[in-house]
Every structure is written in C-alpha cells, then in structure tokens.
C-alpha positions in Angstrom: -13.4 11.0 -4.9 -14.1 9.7 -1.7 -11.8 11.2 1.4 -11.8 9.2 4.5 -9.9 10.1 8.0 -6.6 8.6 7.8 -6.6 7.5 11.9 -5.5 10.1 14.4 -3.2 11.7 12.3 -5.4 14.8 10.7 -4.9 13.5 7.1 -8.0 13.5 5.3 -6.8 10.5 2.4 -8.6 9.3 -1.2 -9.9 6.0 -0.7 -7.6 5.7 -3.8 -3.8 6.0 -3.4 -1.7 5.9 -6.5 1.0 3.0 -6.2 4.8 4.1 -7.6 6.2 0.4 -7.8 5.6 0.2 -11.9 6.1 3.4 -13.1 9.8 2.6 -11.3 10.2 -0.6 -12.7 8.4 -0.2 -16.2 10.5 2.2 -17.9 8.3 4.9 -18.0 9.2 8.2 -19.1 9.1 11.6 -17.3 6.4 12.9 -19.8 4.1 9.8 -19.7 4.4 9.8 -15.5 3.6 13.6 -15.5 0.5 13.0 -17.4 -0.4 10.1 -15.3 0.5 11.8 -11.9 -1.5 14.9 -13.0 -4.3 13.7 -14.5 -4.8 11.7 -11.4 -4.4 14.1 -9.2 -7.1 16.3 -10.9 -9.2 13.7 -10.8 -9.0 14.1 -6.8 -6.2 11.3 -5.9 -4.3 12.5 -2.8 -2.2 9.5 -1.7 1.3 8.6 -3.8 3.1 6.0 -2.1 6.2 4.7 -3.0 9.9 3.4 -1.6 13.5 3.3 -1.8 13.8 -0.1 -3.6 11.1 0.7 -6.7 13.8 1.8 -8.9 13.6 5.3 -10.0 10.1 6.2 -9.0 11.0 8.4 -6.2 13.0 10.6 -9.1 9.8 9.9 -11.3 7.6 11.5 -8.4 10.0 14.7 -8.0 10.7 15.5 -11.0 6.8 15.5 -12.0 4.8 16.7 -9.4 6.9 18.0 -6.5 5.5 21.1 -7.8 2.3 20.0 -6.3 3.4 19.1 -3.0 0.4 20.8 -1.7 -1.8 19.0 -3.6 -0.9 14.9 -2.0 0.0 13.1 0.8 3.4 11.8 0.0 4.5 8.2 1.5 7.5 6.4 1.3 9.1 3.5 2.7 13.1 2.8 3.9 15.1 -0.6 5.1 16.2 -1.9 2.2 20.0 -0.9 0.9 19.0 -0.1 -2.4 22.6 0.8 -3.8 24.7 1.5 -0.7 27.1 -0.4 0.8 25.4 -1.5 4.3 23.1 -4.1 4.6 19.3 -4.1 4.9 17.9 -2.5 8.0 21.2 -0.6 9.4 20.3 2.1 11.6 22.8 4.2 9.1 21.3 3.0 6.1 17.8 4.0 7.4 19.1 7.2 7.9 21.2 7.6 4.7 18.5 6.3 2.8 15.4 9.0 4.5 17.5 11.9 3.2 18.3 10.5 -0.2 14.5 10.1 -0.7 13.8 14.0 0.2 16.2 14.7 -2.4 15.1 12.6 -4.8 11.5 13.5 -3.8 12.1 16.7 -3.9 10.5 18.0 -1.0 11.4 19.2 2.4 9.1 16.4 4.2 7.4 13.3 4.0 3.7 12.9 5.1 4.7 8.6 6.4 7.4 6.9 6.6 7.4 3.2 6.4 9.6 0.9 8.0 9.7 -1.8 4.7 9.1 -5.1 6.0 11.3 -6.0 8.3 11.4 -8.8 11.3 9.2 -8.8 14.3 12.8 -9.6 15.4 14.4 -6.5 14.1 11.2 -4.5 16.1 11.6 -5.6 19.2 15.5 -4.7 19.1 14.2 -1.1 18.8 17.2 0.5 16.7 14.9 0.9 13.2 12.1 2.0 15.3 14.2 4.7 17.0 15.8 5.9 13.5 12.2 6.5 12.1 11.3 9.0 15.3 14.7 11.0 15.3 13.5 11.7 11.5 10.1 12.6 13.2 11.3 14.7 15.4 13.6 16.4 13.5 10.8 17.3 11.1 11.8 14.8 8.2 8.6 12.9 8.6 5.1 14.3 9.9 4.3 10.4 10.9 6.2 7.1 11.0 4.4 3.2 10.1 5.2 -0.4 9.2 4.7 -1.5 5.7 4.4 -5.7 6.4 1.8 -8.7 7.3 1.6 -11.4 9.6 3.4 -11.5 12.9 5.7 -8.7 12.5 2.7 -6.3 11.4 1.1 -7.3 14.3 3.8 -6.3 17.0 4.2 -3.1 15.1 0.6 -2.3 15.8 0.7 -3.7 19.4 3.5 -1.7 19.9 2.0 1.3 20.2 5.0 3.5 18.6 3.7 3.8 15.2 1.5 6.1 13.5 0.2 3.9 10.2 0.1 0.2 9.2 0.5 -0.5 5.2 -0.6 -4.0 5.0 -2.1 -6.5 2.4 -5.7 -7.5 1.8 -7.5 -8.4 -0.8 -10.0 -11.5 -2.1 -7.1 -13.8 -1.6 -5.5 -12.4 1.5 -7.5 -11.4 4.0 -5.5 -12.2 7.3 -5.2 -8.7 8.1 -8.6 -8.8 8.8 -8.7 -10.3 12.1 -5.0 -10.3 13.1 -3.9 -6.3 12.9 -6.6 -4.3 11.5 -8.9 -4.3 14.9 -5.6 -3.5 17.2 -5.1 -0.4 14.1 -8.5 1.1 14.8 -8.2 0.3 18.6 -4.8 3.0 18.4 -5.9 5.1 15.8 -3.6 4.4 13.0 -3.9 5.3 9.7 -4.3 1.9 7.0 -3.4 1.9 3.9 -3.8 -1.3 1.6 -1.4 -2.6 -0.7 -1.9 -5.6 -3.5 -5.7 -4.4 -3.1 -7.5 -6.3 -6.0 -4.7 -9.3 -5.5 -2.9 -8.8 -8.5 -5.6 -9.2 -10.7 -4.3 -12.4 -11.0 -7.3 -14.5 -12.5 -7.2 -12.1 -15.3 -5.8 -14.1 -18.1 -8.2 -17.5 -16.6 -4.3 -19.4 -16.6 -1.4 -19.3 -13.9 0.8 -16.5 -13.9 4.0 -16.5 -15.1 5.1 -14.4 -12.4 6.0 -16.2 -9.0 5.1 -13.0 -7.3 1.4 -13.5 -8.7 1.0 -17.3 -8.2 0.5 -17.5 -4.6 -3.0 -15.8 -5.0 -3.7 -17.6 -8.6 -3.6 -20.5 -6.3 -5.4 -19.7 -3.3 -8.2 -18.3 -5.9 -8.3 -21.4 -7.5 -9.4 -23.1 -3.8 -11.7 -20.2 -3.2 -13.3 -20.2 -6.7 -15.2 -17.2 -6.2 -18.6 -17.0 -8.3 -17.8 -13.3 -9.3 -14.3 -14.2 -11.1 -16.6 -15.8 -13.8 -17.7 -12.7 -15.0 -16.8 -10.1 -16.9 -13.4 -8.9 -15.7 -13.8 -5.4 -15.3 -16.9 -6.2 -13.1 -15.0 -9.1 -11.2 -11.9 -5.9 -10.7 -14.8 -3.8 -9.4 -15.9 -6.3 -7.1 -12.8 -7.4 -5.5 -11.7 -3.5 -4.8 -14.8 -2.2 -3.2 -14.3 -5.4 -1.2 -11.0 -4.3 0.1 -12.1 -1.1 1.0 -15.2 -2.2 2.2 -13.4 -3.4 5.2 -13.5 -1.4 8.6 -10.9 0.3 9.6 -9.0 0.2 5.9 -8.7 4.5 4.4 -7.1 3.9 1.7 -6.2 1.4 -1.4 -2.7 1.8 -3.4 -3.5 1.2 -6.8 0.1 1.1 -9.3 0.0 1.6 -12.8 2.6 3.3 -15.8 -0.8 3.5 -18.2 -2.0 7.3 -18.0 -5.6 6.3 -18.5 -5.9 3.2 -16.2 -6.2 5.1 -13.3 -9.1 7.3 -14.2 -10.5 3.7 -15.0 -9.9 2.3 -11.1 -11.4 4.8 -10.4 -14.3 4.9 -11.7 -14.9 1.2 -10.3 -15.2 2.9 -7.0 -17.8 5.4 -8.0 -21.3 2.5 -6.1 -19.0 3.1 -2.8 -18.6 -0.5 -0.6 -19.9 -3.4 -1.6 -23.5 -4.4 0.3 -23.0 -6.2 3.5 -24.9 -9.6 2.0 -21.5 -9.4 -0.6 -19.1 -8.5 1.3 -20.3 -11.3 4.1 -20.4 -13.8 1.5 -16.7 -13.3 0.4 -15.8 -13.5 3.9 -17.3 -16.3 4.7 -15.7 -18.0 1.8 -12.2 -17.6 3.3 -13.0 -18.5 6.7 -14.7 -22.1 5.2 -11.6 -22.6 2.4 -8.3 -20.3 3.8 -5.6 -22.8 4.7 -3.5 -21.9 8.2 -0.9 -20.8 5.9 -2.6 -18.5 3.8 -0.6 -15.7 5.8 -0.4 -11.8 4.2 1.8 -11.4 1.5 4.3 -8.0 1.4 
C-alpha cells in the first residue's frame, strides 16, 4: 500500500488508516478484532487511530495487536471524561485520561495525541494545549494534534504548537479544503482524514436513520453527484480516492468491525488519485452548490 510523508514528523503513514470507533461500539469480539487488525496490518496498514470515548476499542487495540507495536503508528485522541468524574477538557482529566489510554493500549507511547474537538475558546486559554506537551516531553507522546473542523481547527493550525491536524473531508464536506489544509502544509503538519467517503451515506438511495449521517444525505441530495448513480462500490471508490486526492491530506481513517471489509477499501485505492479532470469537477460542484453553512463536521 501506498506510504506517504506524514508532514515534518518522520512518519512514513498508509494512505489508509484503520478507524477504531466501531469495533468499540459494535460489540466486537477480541477474536474477530485480532483477525481484522492483523489481516490488515499484513496487508500493509500502518495507521490505527482511535480515542478515549469509542468505548472499549482502546482495550480492543491492546489486547490484539500491542504485540505489534512495531509494526503501526498508534493515534489516539483525549478531552472527553469518558467515565471520570471531571468534566470535559480538565487539564486533570487530560492527564488522567493520556495514562489510562497507555494502559489500556498497552504500550509505553503513543505516536499522536489528539486534542478531541474542543473550542477555539478552550485553545486560546492555553491549559489543554499545555497538558498535551508536558505528555510530549515527558515521552508519553512522540507528537501532539487537533482532531476538529471549522474555526477551532483553524486556530489550532495557525497556532503553530501542534504537530498534526485530524480533520473531516469528503464529497459532502470539503471546507477543509481551503480553510486549514493550505496553513497544514504551510507548517508541516501531518493530516489525517476522518469521515473520508462521508458516511457512505447515499448507500441505501433513502435518508438515514442515523442523525449522525443526515447532514451529508442532505447536502448530497443538493450536490446530486453524477457518480452516486452508479454502482455503489464504484461510487465508494470514487468518493475515497477523491479525499485523498487532495494536497496536503496523508492519510484516510477508514472504521470497520467486518474482518474482510478492509481488505475491500483497500483495494478501491489500488488506480491511486483520481485524474485531475474528476477531481476538478467534484470541486467545482461544491463551490457552485455548498451552502455558507455547510461547515466540517467532527
């Protein structure tokens, strides 16, 4: 698979990360996520990203593959309280919640750290920012980022203090594009993409039941793509070599609990970006049709 430069930081990334949201929140067992984490890893994956808040994945993760530790880039994310007793973003909480994820990780270091989406407010206050470089310094972390979209991703990259930006784009939110990504390869920071083929959420051809999906469901009903009216394997294909078509992006987190889905994803990527004449013509599309709140969704 693919490797790309992963900014200034020395990381040489897959263009495909493996997501660890569902196998947290899906009920997945031990066996079926060592299968799925190996297999993928075989298959040349080198990104796992995951967080505090996805439920037991970071256990999942450990318990599978920490035997591997050589073999991936591990990424997490802290700010949200997650079962202690302090509210989100306390600078104890941050730091509470960093060494509960090495334990459950089981390893002696994280590759990032992301600060999980909190306020442009909360930034410029400086206290979360300042909890994330102790736990550089003291070896915790190689490299600290923000994990968020619109305003408060882009002070985090103006800022200066941070080493990666996990950020949304996709077909249906492609904000990023012109608001944080440029400033990101302007300071050398790593990217890494989350919600990268949007959910998939023209799949089914009716809304989503999920609220979390609709949002895209209806800005893709405005956008009306001609490529969602095919076949929707090739629409999948098109919409994630689209993502990581764009400059500046390294790498795409992909989530799944199904051992062979990944292998699939994979394979979509194997005709590289899409051609420039595509990829134009999608963005064109959302420049025409976005609406001024069609901001990034976390």
């Amino acid at each position: 698979m693919e490797k790309r430069p992963y900014g200034k930081t020395g990381m040489q990334v897959s263009v495909l990360g493996f997501g660890g949201a569902e196998i947290g929140f899906s009920s997945a067992s031990t066996e079926d996520v060592d299968k799925l984490l190996g297999s993928a890893l075989d298959a040349g994956l080198n990104v796992i990203d995951t967080a505090e808040c996805y439920n037991v994945s970071e256990e999942l993760i450990g318990k599978t593959v920490s035997h591997r530790r050589d073999d991936y880039y591990l990424f997490t994310k802290c700010g949200h309280s997650s079962g202690f007793d302090l509210p989100d973003w306390d600078p104890k909480l941050l730091e509470l919640s960093i060494e509960r994820s090495l334990k459950r990780l089981n390893t002696d270091y994280i590759d990032v750290i992301h600060l999980h989406s909190c306020s442009e407010e909360l930034l410029r206050r400086g206290e979360v920012i300042e909890v994330l470089q102790r736990a550089k310094e003291q070896g915790k972390t190689r490299f600290i980022g923000y994990s968020g979209d619109h305003k408060a991703a882009q002070y985090a990259v103006q800022s200066g203090l941070f080493d990666s930006l996990e950020t949304s784009i996709n077909i249906a939110d492609q904000e990023a594009i012109e608001l944080t990504i440029p400033g990101a390869i302007e300071r050398g920071m790593g990217v890494v993409v989350k919600r990268p083929i949007a959910n998939a959420a023209w799949k089914t051809g009716e809304k989503p039941e999920s609220a979390y999906h609709q949002p895209y469901w209806e800005r893709l009903q405005q956008l009306n793509y001609e490529f969602l009216q095919t076949d929707l394997q090739e629409s999948i294909e098109v919409a994630l070599r689209f993502t990581l078509s764009v400059p500046g992006v390294h790498t795409a987190i992909v989530g799944t609990a199904n051992p062979g889905r990944w292998l699939e994803n994979a394979k979509l990527l194997e005709r590289g970006n899409l051609p420039q004449e595509a990829y134009e013509t999608i963005r064109k599309r959302w420049q025409e049709i976005a609406e001024v709140d069609w901001i990034g969704k976390g």
